[in-house]
VEXDRENKOL-780498 format. One record per residue: x, y, z of N, C-alpha, C, O, CB in turn; residue number from 1. Coordinates in Angstrom, 3 decimals, decimal comma. Glycine has a CB too. Layout:
<rs>
n_c1	n_c2	n_c3	ca_c1	ca_c2	ca_c3	c_c1	c_c2	c_c3	o_c1	o_c2	o_c3	cb_c1	cb_c2	cb_c3	seq
X	Y	Z	X	Y	Z	X	Y	Z	X	Y	Z	X	Y	Z	NUM
...
</rs>
This chain:
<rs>
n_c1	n_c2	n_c3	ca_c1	ca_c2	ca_c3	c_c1	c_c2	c_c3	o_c1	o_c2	o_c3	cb_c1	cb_c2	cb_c3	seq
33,646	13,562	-9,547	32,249	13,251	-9,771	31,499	14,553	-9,987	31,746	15,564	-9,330	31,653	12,449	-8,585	1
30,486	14,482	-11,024	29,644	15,753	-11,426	28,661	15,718	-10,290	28,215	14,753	-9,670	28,864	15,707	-13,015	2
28,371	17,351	-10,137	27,349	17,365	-9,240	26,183	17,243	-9,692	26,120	17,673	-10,844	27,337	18,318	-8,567	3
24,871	16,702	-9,161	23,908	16,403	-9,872	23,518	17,981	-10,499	23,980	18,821	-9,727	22,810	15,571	-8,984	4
22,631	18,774	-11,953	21,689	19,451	-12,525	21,035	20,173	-11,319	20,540	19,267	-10,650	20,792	18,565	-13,364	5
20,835	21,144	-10,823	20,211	21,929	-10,069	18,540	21,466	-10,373	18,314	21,372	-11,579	20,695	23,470	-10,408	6
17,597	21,228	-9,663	15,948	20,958	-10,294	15,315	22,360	-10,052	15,372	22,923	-8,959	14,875	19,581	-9,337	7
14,625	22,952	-11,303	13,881	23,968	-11,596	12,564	23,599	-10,804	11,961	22,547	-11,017	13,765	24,177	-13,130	8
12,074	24,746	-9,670	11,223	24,773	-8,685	9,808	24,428	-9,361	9,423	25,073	-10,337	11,317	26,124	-7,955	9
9,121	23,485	-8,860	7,728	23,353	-9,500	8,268	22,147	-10,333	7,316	21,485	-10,745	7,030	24,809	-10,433	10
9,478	21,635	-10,720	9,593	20,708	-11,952	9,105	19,442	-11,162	9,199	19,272	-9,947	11,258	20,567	-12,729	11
8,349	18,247	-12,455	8,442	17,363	-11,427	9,114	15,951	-11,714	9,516	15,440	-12,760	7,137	17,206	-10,957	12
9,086	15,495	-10,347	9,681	14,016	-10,621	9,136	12,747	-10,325	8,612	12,434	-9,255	10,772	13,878	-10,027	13
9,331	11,791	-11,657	8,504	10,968	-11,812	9,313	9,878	-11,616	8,597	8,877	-11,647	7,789	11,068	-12,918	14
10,822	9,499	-11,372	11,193	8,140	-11,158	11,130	7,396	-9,721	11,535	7,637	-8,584	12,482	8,089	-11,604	15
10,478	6,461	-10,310	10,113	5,601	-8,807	11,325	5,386	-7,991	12,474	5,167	-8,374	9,470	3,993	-9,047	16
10,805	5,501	-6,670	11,406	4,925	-5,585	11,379	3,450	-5,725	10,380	3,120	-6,364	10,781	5,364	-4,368	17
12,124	2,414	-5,357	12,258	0,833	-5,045	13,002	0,317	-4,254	14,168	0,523	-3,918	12,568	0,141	-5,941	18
11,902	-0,686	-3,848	12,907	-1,579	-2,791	12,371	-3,268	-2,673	11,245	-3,708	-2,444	12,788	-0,774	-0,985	19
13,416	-3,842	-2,880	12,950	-5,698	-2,867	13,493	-5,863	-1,739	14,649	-5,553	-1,453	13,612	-6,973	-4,102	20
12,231	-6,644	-0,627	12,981	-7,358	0,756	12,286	-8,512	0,645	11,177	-8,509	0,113	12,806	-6,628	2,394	21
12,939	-9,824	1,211	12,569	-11,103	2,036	12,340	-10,987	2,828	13,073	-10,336	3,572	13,129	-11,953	2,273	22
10,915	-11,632	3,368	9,629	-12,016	4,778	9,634	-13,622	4,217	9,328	-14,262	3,211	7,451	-10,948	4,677	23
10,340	-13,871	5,923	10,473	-15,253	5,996	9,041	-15,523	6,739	8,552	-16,615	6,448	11,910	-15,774	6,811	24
8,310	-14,750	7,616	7,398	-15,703	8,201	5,740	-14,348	8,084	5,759	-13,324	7,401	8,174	-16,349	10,238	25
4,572	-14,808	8,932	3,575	-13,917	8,676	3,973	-12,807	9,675	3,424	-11,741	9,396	2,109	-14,533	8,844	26
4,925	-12,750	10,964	5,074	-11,972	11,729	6,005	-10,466	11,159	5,941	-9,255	11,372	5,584	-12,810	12,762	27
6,960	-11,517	10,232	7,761	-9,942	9,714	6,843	-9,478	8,628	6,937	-8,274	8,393	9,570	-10,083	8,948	28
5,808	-10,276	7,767	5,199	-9,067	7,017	4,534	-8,501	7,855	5,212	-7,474	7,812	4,375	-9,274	5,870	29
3,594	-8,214	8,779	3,241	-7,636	9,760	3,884	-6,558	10,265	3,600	-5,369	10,403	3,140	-8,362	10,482	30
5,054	-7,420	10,572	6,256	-5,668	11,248	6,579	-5,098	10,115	6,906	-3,912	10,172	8,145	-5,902	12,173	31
6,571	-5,800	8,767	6,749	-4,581	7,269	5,738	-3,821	7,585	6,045	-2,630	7,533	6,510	-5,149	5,451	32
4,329	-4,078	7,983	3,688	-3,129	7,776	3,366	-2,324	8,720	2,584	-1,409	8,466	2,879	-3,417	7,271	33
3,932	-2,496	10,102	4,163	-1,271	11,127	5,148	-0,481	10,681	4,930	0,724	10,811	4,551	-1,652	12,548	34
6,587	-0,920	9,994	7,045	-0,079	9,908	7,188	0,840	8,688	8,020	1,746	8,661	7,781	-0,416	10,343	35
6,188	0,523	7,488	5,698	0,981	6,101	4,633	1,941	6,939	4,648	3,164	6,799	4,995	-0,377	4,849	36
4,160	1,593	7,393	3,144	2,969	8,285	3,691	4,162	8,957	3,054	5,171	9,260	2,353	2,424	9,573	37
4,969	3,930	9,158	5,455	5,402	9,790	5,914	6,112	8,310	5,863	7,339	8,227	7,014	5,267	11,141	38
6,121	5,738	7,774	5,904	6,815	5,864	4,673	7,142	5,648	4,534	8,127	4,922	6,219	5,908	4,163	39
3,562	6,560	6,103	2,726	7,039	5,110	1,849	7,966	6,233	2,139	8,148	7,416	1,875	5,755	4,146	40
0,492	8,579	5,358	0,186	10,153	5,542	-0,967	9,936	4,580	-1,165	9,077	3,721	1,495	11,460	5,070	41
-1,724	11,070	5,027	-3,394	11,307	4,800	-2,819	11,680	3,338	-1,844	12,390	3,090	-4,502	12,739	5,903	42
-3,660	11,028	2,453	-3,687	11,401	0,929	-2,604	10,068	0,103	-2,389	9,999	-1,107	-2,924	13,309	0,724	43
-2,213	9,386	0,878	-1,752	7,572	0,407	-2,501	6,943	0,399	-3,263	6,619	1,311	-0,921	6,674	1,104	44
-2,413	6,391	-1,424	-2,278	5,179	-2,249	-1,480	4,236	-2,062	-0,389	4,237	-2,632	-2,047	5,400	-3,309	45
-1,900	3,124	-1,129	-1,233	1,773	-1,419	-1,469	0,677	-2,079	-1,284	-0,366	-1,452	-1,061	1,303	-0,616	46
-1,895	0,584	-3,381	-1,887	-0,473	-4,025	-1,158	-1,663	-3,714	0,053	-1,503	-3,561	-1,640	-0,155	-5,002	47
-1,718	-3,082	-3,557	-1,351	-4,296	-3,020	-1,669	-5,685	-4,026	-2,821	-6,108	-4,114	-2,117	-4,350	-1,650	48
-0,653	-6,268	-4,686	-0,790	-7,299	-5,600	-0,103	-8,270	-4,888	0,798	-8,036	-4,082	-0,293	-7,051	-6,996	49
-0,633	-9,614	-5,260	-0,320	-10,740	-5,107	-1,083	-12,050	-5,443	-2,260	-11,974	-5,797	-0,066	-10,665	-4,099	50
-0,407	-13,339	-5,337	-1,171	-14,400	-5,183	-2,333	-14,423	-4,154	-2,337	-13,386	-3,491	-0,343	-15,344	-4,945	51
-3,282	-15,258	-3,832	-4,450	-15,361	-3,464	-3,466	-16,197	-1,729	-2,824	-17,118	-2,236	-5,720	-16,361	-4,822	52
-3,240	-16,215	-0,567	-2,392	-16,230	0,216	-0,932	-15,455	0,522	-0,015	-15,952	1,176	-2,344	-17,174	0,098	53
-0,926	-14,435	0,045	0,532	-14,314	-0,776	1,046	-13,270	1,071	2,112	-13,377	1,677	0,452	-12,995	-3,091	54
-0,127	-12,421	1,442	0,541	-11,464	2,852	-0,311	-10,518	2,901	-0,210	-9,922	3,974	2,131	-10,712	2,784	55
-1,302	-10,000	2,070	-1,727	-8,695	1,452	-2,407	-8,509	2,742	-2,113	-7,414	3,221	-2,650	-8,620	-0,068	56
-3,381	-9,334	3,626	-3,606	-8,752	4,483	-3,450	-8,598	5,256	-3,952	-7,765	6,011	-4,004	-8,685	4,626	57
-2,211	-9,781	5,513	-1,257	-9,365	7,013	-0,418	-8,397	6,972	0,029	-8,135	8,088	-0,313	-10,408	7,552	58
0,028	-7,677	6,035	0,735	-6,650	5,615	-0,132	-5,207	5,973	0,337	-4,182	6,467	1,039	-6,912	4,069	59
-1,433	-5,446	5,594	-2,275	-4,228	6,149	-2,644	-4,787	7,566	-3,244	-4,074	8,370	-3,740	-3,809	5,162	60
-2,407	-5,622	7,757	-2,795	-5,851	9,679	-1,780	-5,221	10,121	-1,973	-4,784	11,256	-2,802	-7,559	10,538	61
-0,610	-4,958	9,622	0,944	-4,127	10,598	0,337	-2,670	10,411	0,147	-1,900	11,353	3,075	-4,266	9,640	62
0,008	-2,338	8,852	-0,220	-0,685	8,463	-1,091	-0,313	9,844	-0,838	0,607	10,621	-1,294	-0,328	6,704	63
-2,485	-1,543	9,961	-3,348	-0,868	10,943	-2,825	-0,320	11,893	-2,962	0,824	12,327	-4,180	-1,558	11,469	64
-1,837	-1,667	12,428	-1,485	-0,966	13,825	-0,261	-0,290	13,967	0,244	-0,213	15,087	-1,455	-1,901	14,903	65
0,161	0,098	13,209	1,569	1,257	12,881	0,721	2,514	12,515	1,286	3,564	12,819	2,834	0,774	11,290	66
-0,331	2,632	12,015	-1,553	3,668	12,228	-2,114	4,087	13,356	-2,578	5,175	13,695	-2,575	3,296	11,698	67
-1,958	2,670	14,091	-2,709	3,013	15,508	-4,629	3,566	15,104	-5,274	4,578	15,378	-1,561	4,671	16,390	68
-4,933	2,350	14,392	-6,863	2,601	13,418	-7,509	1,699	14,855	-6,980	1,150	15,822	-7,308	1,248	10,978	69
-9,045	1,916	14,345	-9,536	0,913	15,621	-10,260	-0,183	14,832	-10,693	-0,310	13,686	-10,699	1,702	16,882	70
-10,207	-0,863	15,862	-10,999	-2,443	15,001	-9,595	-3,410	14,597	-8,398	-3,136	14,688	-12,096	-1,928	12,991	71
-10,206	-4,484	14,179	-9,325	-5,183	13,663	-9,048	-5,991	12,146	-9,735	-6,788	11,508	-9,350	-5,839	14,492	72
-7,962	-5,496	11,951	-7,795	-5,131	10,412	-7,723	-6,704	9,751	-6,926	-7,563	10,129	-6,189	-4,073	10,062	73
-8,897	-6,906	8,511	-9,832	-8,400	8,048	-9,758	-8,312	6,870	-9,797	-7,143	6,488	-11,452	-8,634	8,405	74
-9,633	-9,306	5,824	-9,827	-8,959	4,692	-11,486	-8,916	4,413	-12,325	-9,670	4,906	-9,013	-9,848	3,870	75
-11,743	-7,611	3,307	-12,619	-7,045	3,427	-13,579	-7,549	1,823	-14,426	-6,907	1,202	-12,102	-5,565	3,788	76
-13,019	-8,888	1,567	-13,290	-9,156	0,419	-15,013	-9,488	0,343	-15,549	-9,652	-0,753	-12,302	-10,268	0,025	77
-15,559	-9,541	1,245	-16,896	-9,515	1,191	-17,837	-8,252	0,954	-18,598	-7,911	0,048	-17,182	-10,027	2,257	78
-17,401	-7,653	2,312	-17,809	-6,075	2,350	-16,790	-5,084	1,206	-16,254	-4,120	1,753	-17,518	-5,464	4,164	79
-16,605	-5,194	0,246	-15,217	-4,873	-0,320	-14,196	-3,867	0,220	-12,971	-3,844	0,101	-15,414	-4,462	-1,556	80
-15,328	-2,763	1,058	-13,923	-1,934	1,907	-14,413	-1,329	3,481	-15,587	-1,146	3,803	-13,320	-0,259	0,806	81
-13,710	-1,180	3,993	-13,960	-1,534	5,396	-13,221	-0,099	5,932	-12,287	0,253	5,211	-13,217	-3,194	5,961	82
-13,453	0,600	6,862	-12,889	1,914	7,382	-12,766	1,484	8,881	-13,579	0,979	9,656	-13,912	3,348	7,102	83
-11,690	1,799	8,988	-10,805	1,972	10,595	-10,443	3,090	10,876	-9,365	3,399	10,367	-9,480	1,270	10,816	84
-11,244	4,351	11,918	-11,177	5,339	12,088	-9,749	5,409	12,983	-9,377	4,472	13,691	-12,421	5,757	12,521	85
-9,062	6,589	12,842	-7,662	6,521	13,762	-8,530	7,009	15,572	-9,513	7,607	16,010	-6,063	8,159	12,943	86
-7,173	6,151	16,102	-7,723	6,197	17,818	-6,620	7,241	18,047	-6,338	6,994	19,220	-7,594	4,481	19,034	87
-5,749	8,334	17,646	-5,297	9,322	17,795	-5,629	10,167	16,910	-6,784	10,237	16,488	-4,277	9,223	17,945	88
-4,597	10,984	16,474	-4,741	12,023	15,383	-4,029	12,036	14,139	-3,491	12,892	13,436	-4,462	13,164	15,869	89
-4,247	10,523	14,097	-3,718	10,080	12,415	-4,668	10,083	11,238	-5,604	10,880	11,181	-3,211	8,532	12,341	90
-4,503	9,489	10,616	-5,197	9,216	9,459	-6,118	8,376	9,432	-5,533	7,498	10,066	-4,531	8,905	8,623	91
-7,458	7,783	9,118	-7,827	6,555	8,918	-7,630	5,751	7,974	-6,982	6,130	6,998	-8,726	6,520	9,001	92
-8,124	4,499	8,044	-7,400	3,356	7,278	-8,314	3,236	6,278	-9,425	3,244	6,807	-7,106	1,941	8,042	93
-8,425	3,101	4,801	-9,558	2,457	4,263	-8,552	1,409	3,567	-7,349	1,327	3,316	-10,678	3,433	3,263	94
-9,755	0,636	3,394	-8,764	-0,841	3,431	-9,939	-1,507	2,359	-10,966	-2,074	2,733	-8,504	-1,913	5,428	95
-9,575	-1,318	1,116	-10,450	-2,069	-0,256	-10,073	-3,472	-0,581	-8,881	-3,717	-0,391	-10,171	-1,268	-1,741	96
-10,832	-4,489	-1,042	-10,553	-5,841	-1,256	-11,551	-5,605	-2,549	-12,772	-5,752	-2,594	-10,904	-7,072	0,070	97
-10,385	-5,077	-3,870	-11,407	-5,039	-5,118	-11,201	-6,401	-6,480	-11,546	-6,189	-7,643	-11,079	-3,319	-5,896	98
-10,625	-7,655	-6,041	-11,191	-8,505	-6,312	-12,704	-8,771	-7,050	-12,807	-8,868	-8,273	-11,019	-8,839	-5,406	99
-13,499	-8,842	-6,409	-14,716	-8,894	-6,850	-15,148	-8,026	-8,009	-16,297	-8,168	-8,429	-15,432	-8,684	-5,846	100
-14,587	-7,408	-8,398	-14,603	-5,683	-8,957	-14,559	-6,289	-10,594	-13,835	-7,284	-10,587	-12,794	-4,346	-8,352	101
-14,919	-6,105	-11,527	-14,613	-6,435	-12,784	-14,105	-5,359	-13,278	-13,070	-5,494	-13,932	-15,598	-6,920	-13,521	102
-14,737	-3,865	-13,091	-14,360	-2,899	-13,995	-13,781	-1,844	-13,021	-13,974	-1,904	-11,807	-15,562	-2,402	-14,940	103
-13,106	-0,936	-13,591	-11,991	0,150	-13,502	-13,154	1,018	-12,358	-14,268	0,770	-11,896	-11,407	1,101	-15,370	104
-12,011	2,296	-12,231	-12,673	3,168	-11,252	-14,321	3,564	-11,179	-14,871	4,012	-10,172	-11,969	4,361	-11,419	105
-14,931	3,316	-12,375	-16,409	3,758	-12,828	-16,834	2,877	-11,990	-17,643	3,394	-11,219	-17,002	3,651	-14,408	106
-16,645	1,683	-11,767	-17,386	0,529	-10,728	-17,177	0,584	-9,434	-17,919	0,110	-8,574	-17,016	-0,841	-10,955	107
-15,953	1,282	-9,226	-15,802	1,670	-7,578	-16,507	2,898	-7,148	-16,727	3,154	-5,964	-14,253	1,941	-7,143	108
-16,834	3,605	-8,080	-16,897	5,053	-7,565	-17,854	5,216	-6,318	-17,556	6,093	-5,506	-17,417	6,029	-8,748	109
-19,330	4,207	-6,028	-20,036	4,148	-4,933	-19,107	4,189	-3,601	-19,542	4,901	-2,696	-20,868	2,951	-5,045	110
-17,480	3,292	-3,294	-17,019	3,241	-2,369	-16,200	4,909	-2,695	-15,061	4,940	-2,229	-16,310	1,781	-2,141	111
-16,576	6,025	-3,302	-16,390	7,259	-2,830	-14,840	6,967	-2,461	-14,586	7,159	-1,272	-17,468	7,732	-1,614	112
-13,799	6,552	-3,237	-12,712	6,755	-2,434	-11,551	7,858	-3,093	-10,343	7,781	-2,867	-12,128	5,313	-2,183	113
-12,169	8,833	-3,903	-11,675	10,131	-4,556	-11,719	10,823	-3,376	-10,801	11,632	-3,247	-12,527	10,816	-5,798	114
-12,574	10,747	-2,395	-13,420	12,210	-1,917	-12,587	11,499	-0,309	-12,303	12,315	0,569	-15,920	12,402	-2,155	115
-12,374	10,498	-0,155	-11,679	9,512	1,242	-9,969	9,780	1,080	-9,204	10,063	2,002	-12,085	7,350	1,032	116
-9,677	9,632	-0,124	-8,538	9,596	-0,354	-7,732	11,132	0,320	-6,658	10,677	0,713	-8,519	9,301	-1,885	117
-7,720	12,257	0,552	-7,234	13,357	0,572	-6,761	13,410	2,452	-5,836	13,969	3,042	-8,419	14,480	-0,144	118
-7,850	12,583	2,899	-7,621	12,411	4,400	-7,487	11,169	5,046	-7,231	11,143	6,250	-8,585	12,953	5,056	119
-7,633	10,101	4,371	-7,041	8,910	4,408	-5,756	7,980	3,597	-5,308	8,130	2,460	-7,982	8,428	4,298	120
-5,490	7,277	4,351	-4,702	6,131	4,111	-5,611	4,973	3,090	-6,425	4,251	3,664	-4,284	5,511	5,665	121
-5,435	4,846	1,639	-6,206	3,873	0,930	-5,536	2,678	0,942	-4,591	2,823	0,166	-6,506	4,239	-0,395	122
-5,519	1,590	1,399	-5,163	0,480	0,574	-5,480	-0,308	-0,242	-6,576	0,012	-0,702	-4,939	-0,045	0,914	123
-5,223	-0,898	-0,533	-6,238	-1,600	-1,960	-5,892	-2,953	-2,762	-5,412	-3,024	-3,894	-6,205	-0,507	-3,278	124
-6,248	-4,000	-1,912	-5,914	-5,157	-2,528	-6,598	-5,563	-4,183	-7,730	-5,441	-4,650	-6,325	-6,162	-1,444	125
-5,339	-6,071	-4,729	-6,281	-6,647	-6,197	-6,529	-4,669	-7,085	-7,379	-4,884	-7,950	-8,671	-7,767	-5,381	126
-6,309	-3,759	-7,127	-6,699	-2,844	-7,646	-6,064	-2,539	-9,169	-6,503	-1,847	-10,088	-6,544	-1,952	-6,709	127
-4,937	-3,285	-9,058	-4,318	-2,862	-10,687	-5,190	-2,905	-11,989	-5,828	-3,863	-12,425	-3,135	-3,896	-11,108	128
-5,057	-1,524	-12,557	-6,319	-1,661	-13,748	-8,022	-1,233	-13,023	-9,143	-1,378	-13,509	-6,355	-3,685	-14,368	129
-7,599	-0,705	-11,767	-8,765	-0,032	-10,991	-9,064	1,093	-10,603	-10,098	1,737	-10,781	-8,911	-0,386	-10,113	130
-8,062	1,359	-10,011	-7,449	2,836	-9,021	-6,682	3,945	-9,821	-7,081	5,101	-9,681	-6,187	2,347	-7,762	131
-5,512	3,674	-10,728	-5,086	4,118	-10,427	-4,773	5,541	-11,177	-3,789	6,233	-11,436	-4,570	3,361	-10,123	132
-6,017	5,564	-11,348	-6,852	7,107	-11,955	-7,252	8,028	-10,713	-7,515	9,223	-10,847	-8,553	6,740	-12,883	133
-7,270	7,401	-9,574	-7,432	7,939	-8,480	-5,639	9,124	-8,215	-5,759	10,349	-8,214	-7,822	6,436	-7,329	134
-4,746	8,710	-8,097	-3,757	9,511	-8,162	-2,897	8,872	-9,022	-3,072	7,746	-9,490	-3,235	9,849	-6,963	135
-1,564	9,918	-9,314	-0,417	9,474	-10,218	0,514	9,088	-8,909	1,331	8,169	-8,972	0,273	10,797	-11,421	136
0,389	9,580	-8,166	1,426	8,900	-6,610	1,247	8,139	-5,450	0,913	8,468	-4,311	1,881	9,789	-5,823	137
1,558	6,961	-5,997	0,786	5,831	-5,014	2,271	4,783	-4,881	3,256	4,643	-5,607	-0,968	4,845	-5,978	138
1,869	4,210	-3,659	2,710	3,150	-3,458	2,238	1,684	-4,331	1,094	1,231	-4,276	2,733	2,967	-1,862	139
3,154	1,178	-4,983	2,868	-0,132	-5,327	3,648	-1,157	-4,574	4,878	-1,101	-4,536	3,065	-0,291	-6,697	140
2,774	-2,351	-3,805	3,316	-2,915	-3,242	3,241	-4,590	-3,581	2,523	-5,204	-2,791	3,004	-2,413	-2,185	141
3,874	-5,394	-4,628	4,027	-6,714	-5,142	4,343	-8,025	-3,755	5,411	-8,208	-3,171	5,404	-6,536	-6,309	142
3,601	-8,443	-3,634	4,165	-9,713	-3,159	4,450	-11,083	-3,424	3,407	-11,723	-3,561	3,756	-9,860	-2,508	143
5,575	-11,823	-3,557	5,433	-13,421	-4,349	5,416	-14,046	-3,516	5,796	-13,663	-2,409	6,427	-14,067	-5,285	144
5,039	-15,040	-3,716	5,239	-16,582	-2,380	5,169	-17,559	-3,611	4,525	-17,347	-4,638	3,524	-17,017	-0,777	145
6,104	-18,905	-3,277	5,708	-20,174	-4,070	4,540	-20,648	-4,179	3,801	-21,013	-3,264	6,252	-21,152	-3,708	146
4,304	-20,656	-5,533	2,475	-21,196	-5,095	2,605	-23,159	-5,258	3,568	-23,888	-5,019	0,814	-20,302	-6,890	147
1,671	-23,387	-5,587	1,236	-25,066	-5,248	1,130	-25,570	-3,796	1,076	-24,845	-2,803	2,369	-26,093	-5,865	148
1,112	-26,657	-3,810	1,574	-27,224	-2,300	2,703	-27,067	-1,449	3,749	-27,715	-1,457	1,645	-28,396	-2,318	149
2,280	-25,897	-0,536	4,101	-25,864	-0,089	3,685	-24,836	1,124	2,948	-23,871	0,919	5,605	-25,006	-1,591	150
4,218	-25,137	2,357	3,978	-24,151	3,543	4,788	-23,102	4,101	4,889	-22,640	5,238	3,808	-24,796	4,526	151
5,696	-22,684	2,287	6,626	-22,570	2,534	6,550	-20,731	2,936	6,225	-19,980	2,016	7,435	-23,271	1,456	152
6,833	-20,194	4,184	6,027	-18,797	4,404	7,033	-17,554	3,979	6,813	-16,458	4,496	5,530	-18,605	6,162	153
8,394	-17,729	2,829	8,976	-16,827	2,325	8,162	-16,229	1,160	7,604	-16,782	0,212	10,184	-17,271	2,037	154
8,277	-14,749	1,567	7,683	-13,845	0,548	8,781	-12,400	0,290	9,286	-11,519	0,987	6,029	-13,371	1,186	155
8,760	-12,860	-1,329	9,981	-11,652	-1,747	8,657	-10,524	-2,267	7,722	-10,775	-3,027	11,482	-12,269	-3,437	156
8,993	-9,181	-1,523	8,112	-8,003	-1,693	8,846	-6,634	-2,120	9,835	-6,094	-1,626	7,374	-7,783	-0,352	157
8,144	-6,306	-3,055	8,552	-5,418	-4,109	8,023	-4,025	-3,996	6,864	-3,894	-4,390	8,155	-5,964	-5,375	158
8,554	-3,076	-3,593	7,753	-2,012	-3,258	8,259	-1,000	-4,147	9,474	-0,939	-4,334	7,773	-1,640	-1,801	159
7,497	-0,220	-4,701	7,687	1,094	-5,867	6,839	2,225	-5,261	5,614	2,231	-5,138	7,021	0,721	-7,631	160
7,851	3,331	-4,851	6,703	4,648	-5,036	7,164	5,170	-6,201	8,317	5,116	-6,630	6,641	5,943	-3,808	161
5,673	5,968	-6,974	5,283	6,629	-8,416	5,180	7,856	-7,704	4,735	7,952	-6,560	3,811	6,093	-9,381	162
5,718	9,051	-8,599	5,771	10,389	-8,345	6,092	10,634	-7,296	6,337	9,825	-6,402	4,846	11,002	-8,525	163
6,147	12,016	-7,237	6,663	13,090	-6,597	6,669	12,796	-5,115	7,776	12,753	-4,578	5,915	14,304	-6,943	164
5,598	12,587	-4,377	5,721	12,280	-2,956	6,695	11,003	-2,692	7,337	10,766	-1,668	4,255	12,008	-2,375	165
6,627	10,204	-3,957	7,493	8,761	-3,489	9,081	9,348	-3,987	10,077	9,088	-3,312	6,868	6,940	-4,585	166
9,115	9,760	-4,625	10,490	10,108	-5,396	11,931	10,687	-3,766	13,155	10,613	-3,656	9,900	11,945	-6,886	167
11,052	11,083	-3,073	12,133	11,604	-1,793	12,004	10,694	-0,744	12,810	10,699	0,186	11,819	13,148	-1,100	168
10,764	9,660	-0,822	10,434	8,532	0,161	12,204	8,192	0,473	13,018	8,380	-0,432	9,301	7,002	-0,678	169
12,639	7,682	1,847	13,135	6,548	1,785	12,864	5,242	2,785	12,927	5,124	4,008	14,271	6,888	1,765	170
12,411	3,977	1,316	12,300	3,081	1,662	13,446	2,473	2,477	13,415	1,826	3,524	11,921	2,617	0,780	171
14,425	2,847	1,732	15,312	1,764	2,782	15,788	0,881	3,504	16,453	-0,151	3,418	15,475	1,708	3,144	172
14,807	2,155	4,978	15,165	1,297	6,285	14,040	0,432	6,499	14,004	-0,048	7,632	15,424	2,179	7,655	173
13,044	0,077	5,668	11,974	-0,726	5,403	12,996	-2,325	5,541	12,790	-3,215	6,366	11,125	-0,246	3,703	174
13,802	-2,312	4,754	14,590	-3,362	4,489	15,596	-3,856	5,317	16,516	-4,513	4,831	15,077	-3,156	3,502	175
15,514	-3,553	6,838	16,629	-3,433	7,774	15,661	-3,904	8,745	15,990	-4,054	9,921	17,460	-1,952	8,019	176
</rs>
């Protein structure tokens, strides 16, 4: 077997990290997102897609408390983003519900989250086609569930890190 090309210092790398896991109920997306919180770090993009029930905010209810933020983590689709200061010496949470949002970053820019982003944790439900002018290295995080009538609480979740900070991520043990 060839050894991998030596990488020229400063070069960079752009192929995503990935990982597809099954969440059978609302408790393991929850523990996805305690244990998706011990990766992440002041200056993360988490972008969050899904159906309209799909986990998005029980998934940031685990981040909160795998953050160890204060308050209790709501979808913020009214107030569109909501800040949970850390109760140690982590990061805080900002936690966007941009739904409501019609247009790209020019319409967010009041929620200031260029200037939040460098020392916080962003998440960001609904943001695709919003954000993601904000950085080139963000987590993307997909969730499916069956839609129609059905209580059925399996959700297959799709996680991609973009650039350089995600490129050495390992997801992995996310999936264990």
């Amino acid at each position: 077997m060839e050894a991998p090309a030596p990488r020229n210092q400063g070069e960079r790398i752009d192929r995503p990290s990935h990982l597809d896991i099954t969440v059978t109920s609302p408790e393991q997306m929850t523990e996805l997102g305690r244990q998706l919180a011990k990766l992440l770090r002041a200056g993360d993009l988490v972008m969050l897609s899904g159906e309209l029930g799909a986990g998005k905010t029980t998934l940031t209810r685990g981040l909160g408390e795998g953050l160890g933020v204060r308050g209790a983590v709501t979808s913020p689709t009214f107030v569109i983003a909501r800040v949970h200061p850390s109760l140690g010496d982590g990061p805080p949470l900002v936690h966007v519900d941009a739904y409501r949002l019609g247009g790209g970053l020019d319409e967010m820019e009041d929620l200031d989250l260029d200037v939040s982003l460098p020392e916080s944790v962003i998440v960001v439900e609904w943001g695709e086609g919003k954000v993601e002018e904000l950085t080139d290295e963000r987590l993307q995080v997909v969730i499916h569930r069956a839609v129609g009538d059905t209580d059925d609480d399996v959700r297959h979740v799709t996680l991609t890190g973009l650039g350089e900070r995600w490129a050495a991520a390992d997801l992995s043990g996310l999936g264990a």
